[in-house]
C-alpha positions as CSV (number, residue, x, y, z in Angstrom):
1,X,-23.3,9.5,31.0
2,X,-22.3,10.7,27.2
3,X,-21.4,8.9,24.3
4,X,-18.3,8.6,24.7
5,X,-18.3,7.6,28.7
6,X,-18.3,4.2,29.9
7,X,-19.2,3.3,33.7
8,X,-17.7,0.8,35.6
9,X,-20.0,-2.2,34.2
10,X,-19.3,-1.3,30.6
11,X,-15.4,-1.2,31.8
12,X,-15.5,-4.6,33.1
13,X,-17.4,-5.8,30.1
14,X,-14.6,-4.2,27.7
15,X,-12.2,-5.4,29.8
16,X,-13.0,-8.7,29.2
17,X,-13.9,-8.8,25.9
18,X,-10.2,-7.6,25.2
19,X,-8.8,-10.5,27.3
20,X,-11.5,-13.0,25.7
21,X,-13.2,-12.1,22.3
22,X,-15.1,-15.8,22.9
23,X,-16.0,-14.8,26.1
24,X,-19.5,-16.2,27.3
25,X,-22.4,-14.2,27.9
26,X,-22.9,-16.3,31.0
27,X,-19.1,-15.7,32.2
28,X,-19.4,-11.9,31.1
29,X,-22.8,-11.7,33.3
30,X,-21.0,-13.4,36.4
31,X,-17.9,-11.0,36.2
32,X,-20.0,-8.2,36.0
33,X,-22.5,-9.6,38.6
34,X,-26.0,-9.1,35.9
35,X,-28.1,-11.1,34.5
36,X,-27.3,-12.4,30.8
37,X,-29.8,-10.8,29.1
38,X,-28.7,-7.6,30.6
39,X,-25.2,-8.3,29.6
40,X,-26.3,-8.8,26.2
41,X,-28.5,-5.6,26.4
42,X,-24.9,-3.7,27.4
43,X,-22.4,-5.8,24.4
44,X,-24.9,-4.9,22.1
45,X,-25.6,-0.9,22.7
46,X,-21.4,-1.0,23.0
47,X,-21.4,-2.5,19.5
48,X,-23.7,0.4,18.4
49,X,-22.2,3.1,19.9
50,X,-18.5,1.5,18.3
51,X,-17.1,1.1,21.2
52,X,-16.8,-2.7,20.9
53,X,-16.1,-2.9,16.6
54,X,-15.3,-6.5,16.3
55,X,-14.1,-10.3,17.2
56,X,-11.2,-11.4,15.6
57,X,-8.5,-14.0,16.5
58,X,-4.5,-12.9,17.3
59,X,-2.3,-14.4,14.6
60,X,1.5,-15.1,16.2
61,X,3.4,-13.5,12.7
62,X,6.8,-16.1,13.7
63,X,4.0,-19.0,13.9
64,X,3.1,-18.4,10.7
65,X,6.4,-18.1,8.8
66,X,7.0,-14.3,9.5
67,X,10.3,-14.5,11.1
68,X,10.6,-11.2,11.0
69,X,8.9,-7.8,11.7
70,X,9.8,-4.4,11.5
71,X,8.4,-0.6,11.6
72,X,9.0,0.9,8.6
73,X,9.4,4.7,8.6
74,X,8.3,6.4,5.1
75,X,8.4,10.0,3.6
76,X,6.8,11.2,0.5
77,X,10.3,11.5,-1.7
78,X,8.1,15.1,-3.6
79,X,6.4,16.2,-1.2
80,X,4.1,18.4,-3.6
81,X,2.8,15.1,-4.9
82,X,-0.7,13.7,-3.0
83,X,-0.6,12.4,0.2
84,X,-2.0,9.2,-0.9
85,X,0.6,6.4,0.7
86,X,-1.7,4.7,2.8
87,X,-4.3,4.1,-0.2
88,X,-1.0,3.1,-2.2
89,X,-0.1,0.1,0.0
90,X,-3.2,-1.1,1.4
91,X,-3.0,-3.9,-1.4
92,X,0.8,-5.5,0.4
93,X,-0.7,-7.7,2.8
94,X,2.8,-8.1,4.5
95,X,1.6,-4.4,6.6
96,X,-0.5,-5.4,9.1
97,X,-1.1,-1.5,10.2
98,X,-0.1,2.0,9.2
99,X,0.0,5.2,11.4
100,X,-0.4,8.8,10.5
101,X,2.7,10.5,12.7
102,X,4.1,14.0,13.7
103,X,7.8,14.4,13.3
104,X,10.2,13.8,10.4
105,X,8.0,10.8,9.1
106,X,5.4,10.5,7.3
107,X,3.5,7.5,8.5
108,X,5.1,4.3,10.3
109,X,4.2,0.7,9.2
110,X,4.3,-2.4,10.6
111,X,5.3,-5.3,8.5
112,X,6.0,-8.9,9.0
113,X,8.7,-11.2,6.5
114,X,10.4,-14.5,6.4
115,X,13.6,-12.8,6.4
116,X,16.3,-10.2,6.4
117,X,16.3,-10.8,2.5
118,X,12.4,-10.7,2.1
119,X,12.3,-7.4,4.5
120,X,14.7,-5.3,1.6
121,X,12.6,-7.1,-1.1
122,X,9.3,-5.3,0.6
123,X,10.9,-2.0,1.2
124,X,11.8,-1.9,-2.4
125,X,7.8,-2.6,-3.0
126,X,7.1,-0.1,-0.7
127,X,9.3,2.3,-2.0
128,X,8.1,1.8,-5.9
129,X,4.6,1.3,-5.1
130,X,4.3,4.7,-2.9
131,X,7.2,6.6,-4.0
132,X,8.5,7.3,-0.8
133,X,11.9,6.7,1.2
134,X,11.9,4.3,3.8
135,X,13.5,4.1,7.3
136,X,13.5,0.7,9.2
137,X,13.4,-0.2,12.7
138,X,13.6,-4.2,12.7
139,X,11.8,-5.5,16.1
140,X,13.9,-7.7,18.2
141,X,11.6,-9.2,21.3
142,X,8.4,-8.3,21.7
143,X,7.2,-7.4,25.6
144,X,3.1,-7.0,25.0
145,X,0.7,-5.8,22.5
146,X,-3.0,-5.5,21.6
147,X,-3.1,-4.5,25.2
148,X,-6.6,-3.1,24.9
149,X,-6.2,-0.1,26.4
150,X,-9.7,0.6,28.5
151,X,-9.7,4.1,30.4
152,X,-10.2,4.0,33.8
């Protein structure tokens, strides 16, 4: 098995992590039918090899005030100028992620507000801060996310 292969123990393990950061060693050994200390044995060489890169808790953005979220398309408006976009918003903590993309965009953001009115106030950020043009797709209902997509 390589690297970057995982066999159907691993899978499980993965799997369940993704459902259940907290998830017990003990209930993580019983689902995969192993001992605990081999279970640990496995987390731990899937934490080396980054496979597994950390535990962190699901916010809910509308729980939290966020009323609001959004992908936010953006183009470099001079294109000669650096690509540096990403390193020129890192710092507005109302993007939870930015993606590289092919296609008439440059990246696409995701971003959570209050408000209609806070959303225009954080494009204009975005748009002094990076010097880019923006292109918004506001996000209506939400079906799933952080899926954890684990190949088969």
């Amino acid at each position: 098995m390589g690297d970057g292969e995982l066999d159907e123990i691993d899978r499980t393990l993965v799997r369940e992590l993704v459902a259940d950061g907290r998830a017990t060693l003990a209930h993580l050994a019983a689902t995969a039918g192993l001992s605990v200390s081999a279970v640990q044995a496995r987390v731990r060489r899937l934490e080396s090899r980054g496979v597994v890169t950390g535990y962190t808790a699901r916010i809910n953005p509308e729980a939290v005030g966020a009323m609001l979220s959004a992908f936010v398309a953006i183009t470099p408006l001079d294109p000669s100028q650096p690509d540096d976009a990403p390193a020129r918003l890192e710092h507005i903590p109302e993007i939870e992620a930015c993606y590289s993309v092919a296609g008439e965009d440059n990246y696409v953001l995701l971003v959570h507000v209050a408000s209609a009115r806070a959303l225009e106030t954080l494009l204009q950020r975005i748009r002094t801060a990076a010097d880019v043009k923006t292109r918004s797709t506001i996000i209506l209902q939400k079906f799933y996310s952080n899926r954890g997509y684990v190949p088969e």
